[in-house]
Residue frames relative to the residue before (quaternion, step in Angstrom):
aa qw qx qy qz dx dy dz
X 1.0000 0.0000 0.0000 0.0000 0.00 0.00 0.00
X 0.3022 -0.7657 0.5413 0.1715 3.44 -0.83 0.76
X 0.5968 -0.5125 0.4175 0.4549 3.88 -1.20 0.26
X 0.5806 0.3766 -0.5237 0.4968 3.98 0.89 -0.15
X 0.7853 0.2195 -0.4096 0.4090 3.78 -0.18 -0.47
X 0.4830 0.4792 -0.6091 0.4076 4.13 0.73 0.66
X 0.6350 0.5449 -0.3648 0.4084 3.58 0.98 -0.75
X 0.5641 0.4435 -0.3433 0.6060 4.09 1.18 -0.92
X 0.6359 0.4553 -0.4454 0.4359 3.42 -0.04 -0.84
X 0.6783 0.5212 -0.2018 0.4771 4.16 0.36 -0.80
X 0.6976 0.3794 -0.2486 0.5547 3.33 0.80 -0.97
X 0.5716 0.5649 -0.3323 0.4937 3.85 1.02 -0.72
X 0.7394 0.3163 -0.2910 0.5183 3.73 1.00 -1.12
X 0.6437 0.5810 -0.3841 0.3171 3.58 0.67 0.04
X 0.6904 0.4451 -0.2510 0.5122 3.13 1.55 -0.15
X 0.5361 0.6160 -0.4304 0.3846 3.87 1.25 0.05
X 0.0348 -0.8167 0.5578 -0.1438 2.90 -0.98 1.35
X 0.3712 -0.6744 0.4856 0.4142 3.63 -0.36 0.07
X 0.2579 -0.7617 0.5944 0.0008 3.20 -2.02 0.76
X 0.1446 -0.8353 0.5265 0.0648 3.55 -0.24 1.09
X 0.7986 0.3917 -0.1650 0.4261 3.31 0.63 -0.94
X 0.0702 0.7939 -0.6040 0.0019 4.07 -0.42 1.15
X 0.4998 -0.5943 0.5526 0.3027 2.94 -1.98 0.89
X 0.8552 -0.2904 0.2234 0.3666 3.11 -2.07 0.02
X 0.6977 0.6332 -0.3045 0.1402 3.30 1.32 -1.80
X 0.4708 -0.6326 0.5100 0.3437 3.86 -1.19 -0.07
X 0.4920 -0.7100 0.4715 0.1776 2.96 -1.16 1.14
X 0.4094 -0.6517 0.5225 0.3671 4.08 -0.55 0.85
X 0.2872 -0.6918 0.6067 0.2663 3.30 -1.43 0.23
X 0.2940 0.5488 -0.5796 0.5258 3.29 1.27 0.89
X 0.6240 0.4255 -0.4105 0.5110 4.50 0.42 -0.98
X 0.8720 0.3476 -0.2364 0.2508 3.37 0.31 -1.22
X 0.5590 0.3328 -0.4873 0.5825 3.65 0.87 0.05
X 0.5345 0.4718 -0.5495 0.4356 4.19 0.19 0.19
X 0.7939 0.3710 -0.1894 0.4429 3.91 0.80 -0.49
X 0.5687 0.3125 -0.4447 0.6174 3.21 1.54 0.53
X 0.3063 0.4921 -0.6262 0.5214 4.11 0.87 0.08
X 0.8367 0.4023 -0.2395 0.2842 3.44 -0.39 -1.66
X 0.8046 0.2603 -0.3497 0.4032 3.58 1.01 0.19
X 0.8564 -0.0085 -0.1572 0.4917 3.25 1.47 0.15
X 0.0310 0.7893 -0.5123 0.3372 3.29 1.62 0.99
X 0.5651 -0.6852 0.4563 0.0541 3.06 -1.47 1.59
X 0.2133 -0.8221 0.4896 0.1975 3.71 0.17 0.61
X 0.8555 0.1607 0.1486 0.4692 3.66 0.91 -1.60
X 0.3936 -0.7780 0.3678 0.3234 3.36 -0.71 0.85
X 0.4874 0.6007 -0.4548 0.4413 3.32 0.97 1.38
X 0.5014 -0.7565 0.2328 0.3495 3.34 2.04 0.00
X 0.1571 0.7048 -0.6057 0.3341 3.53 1.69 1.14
X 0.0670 -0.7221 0.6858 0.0615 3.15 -1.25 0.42
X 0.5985 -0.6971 0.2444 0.3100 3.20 -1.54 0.59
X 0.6658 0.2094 -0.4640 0.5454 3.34 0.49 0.83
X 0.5559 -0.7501 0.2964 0.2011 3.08 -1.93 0.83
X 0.4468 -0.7694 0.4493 0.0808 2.95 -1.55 0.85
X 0.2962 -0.6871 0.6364 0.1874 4.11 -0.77 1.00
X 0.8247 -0.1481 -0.1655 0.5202 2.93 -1.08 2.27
X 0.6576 -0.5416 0.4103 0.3254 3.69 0.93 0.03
X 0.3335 0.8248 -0.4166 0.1870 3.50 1.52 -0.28
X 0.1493 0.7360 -0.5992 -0.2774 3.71 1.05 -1.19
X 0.3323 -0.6452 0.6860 -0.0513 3.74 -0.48 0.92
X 0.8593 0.3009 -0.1492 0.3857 3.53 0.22 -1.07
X 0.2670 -0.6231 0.7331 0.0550 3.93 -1.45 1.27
X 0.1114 -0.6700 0.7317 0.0580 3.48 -1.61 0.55
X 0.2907 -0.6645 0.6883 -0.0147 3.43 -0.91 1.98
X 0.3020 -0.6472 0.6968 0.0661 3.48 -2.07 0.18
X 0.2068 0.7714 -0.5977 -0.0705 3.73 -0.62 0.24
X 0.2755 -0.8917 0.3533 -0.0642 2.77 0.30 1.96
X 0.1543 -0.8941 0.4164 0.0573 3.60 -0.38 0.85
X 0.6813 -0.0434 0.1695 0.7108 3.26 1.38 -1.53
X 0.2209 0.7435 -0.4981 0.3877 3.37 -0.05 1.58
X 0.3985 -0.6997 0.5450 0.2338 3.80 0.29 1.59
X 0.8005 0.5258 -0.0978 0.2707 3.21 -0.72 1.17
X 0.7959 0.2313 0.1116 0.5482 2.93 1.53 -1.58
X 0.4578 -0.7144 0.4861 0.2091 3.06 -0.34 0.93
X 0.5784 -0.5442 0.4627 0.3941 3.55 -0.67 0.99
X 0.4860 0.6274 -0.4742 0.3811 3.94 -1.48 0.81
X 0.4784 -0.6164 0.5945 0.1943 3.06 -1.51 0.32
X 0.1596 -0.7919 0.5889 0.0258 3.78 -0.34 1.57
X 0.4694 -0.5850 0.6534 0.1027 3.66 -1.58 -0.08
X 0.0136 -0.7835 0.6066 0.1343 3.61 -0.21 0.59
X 0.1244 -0.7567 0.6350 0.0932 3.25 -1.02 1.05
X 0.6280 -0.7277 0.2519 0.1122 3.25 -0.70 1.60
X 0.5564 0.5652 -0.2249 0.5661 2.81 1.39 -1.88
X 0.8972 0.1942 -0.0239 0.3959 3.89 -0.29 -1.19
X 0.4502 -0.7931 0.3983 0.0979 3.05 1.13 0.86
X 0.6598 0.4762 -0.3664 0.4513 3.17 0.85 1.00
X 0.7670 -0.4653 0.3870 0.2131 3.53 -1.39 0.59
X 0.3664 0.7707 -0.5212 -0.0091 3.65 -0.09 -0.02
X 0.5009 -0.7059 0.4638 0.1891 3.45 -0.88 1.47
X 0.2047 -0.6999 0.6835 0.0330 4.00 -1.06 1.55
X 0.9161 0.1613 0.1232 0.3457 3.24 -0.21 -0.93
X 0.3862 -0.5473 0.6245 0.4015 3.88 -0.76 0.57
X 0.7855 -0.3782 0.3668 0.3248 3.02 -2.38 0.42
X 0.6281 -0.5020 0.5595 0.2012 3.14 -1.68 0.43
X 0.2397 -0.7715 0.4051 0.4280 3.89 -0.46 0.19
X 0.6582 -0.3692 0.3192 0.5732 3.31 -1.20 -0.36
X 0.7718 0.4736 -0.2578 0.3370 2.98 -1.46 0.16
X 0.6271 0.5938 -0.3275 0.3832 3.87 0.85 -1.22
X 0.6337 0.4814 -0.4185 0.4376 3.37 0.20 -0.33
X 0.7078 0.5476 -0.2137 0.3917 2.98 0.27 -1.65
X 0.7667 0.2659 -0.2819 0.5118 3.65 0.42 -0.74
X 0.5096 0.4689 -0.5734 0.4377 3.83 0.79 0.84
X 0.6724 0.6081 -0.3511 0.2341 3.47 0.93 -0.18
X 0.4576 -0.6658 0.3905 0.4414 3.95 -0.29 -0.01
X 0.7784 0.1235 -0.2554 0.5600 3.56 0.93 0.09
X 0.6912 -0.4871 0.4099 0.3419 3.40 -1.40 -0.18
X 0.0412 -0.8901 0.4336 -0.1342 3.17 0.20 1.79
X 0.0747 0.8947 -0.4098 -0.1613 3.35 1.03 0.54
X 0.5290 0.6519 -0.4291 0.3331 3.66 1.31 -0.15
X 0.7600 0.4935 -0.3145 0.2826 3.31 1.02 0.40
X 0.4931 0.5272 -0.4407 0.5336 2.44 1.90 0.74
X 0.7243 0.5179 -0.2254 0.3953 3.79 1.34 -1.00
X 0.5667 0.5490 -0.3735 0.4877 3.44 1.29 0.30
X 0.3268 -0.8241 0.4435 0.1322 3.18 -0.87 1.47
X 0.7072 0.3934 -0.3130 0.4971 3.34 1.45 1.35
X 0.0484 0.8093 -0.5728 -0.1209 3.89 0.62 0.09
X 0.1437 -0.6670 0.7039 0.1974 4.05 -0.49 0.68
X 0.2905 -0.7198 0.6229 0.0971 3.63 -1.48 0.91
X 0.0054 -0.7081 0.6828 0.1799 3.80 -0.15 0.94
X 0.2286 -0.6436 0.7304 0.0006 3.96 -0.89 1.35
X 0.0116 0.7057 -0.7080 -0.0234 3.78 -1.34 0.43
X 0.3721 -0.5715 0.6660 0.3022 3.38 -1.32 1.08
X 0.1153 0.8291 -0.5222 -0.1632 4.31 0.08 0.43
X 0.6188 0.4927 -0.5233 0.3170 3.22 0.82 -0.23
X 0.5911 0.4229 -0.5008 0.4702 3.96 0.65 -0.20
X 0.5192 0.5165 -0.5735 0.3671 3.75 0.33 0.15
X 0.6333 0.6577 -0.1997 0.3557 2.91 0.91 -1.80
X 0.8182 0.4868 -0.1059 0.2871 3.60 0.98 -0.92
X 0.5571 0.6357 -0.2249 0.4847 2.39 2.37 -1.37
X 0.7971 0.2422 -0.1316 0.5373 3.83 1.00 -1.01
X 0.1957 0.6980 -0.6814 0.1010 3.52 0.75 1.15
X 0.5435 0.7552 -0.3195 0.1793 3.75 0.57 -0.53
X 0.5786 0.6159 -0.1242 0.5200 2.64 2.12 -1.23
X 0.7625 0.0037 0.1906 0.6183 3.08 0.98 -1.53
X 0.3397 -0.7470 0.5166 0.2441 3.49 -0.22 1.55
X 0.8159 0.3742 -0.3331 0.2887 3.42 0.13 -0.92
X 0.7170 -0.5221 0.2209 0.4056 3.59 0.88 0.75
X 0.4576 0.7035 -0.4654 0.2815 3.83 1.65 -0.99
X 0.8654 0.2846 -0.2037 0.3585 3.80 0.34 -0.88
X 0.2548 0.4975 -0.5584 0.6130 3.20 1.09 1.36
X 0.7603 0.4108 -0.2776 0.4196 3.62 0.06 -1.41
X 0.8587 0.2877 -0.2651 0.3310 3.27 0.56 -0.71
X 0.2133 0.7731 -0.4065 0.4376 3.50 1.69 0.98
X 0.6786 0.5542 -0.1339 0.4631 2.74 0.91 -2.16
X 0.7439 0.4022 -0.3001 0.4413 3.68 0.49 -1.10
X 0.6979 0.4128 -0.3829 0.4426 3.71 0.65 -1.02
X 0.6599 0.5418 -0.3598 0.3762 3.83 0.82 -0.04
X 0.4561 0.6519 -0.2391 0.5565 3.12 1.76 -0.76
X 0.7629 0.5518 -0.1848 0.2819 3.54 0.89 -1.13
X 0.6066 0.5971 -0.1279 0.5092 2.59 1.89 -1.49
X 0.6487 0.2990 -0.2595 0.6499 3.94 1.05 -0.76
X 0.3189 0.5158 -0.5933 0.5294 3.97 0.26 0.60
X 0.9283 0.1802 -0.1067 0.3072 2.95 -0.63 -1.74
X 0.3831 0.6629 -0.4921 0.4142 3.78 1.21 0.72
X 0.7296 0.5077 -0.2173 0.4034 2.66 1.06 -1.65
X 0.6059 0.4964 -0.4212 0.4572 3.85 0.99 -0.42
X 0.5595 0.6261 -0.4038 0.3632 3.55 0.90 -0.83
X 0.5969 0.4900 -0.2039 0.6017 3.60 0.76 -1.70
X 0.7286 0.3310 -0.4337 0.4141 3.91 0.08 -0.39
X 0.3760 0.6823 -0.4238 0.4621 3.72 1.20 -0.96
X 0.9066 0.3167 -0.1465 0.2373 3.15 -0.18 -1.63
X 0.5649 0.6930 -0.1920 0.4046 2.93 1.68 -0.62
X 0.3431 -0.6671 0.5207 0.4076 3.39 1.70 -0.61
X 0.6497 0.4882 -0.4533 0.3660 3.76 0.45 0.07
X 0.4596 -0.6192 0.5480 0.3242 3.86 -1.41 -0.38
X 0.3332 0.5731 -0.7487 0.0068 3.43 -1.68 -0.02
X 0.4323 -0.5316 0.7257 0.0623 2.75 -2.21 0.67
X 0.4393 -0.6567 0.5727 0.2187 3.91 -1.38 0.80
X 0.0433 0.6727 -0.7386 0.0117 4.05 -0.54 -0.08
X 0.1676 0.6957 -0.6810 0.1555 2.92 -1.70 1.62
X 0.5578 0.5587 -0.2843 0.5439 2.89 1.56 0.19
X 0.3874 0.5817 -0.5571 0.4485 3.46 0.12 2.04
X 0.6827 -0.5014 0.4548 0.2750 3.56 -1.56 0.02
X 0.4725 -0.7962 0.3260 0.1910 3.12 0.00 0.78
X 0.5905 0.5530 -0.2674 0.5235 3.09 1.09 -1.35
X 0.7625 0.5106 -0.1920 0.3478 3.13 0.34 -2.07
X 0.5412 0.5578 -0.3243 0.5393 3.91 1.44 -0.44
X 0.8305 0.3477 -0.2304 0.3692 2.84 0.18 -0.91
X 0.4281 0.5527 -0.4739 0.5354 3.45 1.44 0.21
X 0.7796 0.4917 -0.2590 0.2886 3.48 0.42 -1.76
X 0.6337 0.4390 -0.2874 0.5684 3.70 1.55 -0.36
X 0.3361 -0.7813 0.4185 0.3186 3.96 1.37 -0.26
X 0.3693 0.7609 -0.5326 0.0324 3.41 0.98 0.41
X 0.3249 -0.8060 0.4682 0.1600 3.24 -1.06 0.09
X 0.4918 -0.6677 0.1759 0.5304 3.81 -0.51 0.92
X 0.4677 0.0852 -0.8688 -0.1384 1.25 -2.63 0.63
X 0.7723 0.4867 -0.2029 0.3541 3.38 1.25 -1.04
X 0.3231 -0.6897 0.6478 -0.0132 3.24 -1.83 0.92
X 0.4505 -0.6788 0.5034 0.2880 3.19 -0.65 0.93
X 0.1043 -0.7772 0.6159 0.0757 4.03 -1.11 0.79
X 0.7661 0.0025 0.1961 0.6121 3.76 1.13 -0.45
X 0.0201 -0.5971 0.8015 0.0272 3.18 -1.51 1.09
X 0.0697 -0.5929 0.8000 0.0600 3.24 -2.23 0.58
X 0.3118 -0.7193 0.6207 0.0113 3.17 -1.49 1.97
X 0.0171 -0.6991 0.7117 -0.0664 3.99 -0.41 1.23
X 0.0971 0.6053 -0.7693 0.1800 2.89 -2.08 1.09
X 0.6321 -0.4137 0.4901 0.4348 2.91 -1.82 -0.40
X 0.3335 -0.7003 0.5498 0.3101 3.83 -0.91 0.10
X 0.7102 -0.5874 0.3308 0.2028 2.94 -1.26 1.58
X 0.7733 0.0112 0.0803 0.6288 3.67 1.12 -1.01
């Protein structure tokens, strides 16, 4: 890396902010598979990905509940890392479902016309490093600091993109993880709402 792209790279984090409020427009699925590269896009043909990973476990899947996305058919997709590509699971989500898994009145998660799902398999995290920590915390707290690390790609890549989104972790778990239908192994650890900004 050179001192010009430490200096972009600074100027790129100085401008990331969160966004709550999106306009009408659709989101390209040219932005949105570039912001799931950036949070868990394969790097190597050994399956590093771009954010890091304790022992390499990746632990973590990135869902879509795609609303208004050139391209995409309304629904809830799956990024599959390896092949960079989208693959549709599930019709849309209704209105409302998110929003009432959350602990406050989040309406950006219904008015973004992208909700990214960070999903974790945690109990194999949880299992892989009981040795470390019998009671399961450093598994769990793998899972989150990795979770964190592809979050905050994903804001970067929006930064840069000129677009907006906003993290949400502050919901019921259970009740999330109903309202996305996952099924075991995975648990919902984070959603991030991208759009266009309202103003």
């Amino acid at each position: 890396m050179s001192i010009q792209d430490a200096v972009l790279l600074k100027e790129l984090m100085s401008k990331r902010r969160s966004v709550r409020s999106f306009s009408e427009k659709p989101l390209s699925v040219d932005f949105l598979e570039a912001f799931l590269y950036a949070g868990q896009g394969c790097t190597s043909a050994d399956g590093r990905r771009t954010a890091p990973s304790a022992h390499a476990l990746f632990p973590l899947t990135l869902m879509v509940v795609v609303r208004h996305v050139d391209g995409l058919v309304p629904g809830v997709y799956s990024y599959d890392s390896q092949a960079r590509k989208l693959v549709r699971t599930q019709e849309l989500i209704d209105d409302g479902v998110l929003n009432s898994a959350a602990l406050g009145d989040e309406t950006w998660l219904e008015d973004a016309p992208a909700v990214i799902a960070v999903v974790a398999e945690r109990q194999s995290a949880i299992d892989h490093f009981a040795s470390q920590q019998a009671d399961g915390l450093r598994g769990a707290r793998y899972v989150d600091f990795e979770a964190g690390a592809a979050v905050q790609n994903i804001y970067l890549a929006v930064t840069a993109a000129g677009l907006g989104g906003v993290v949400v972790m502050g919901f019921d778990d259970i009740k999330m993880k109903e309202a996305l239908r996952l099924e075991l192994p995975y648990f919902p650890v984070a959603l991030f709402c991208v759009g266009h900004p309202l103003n």
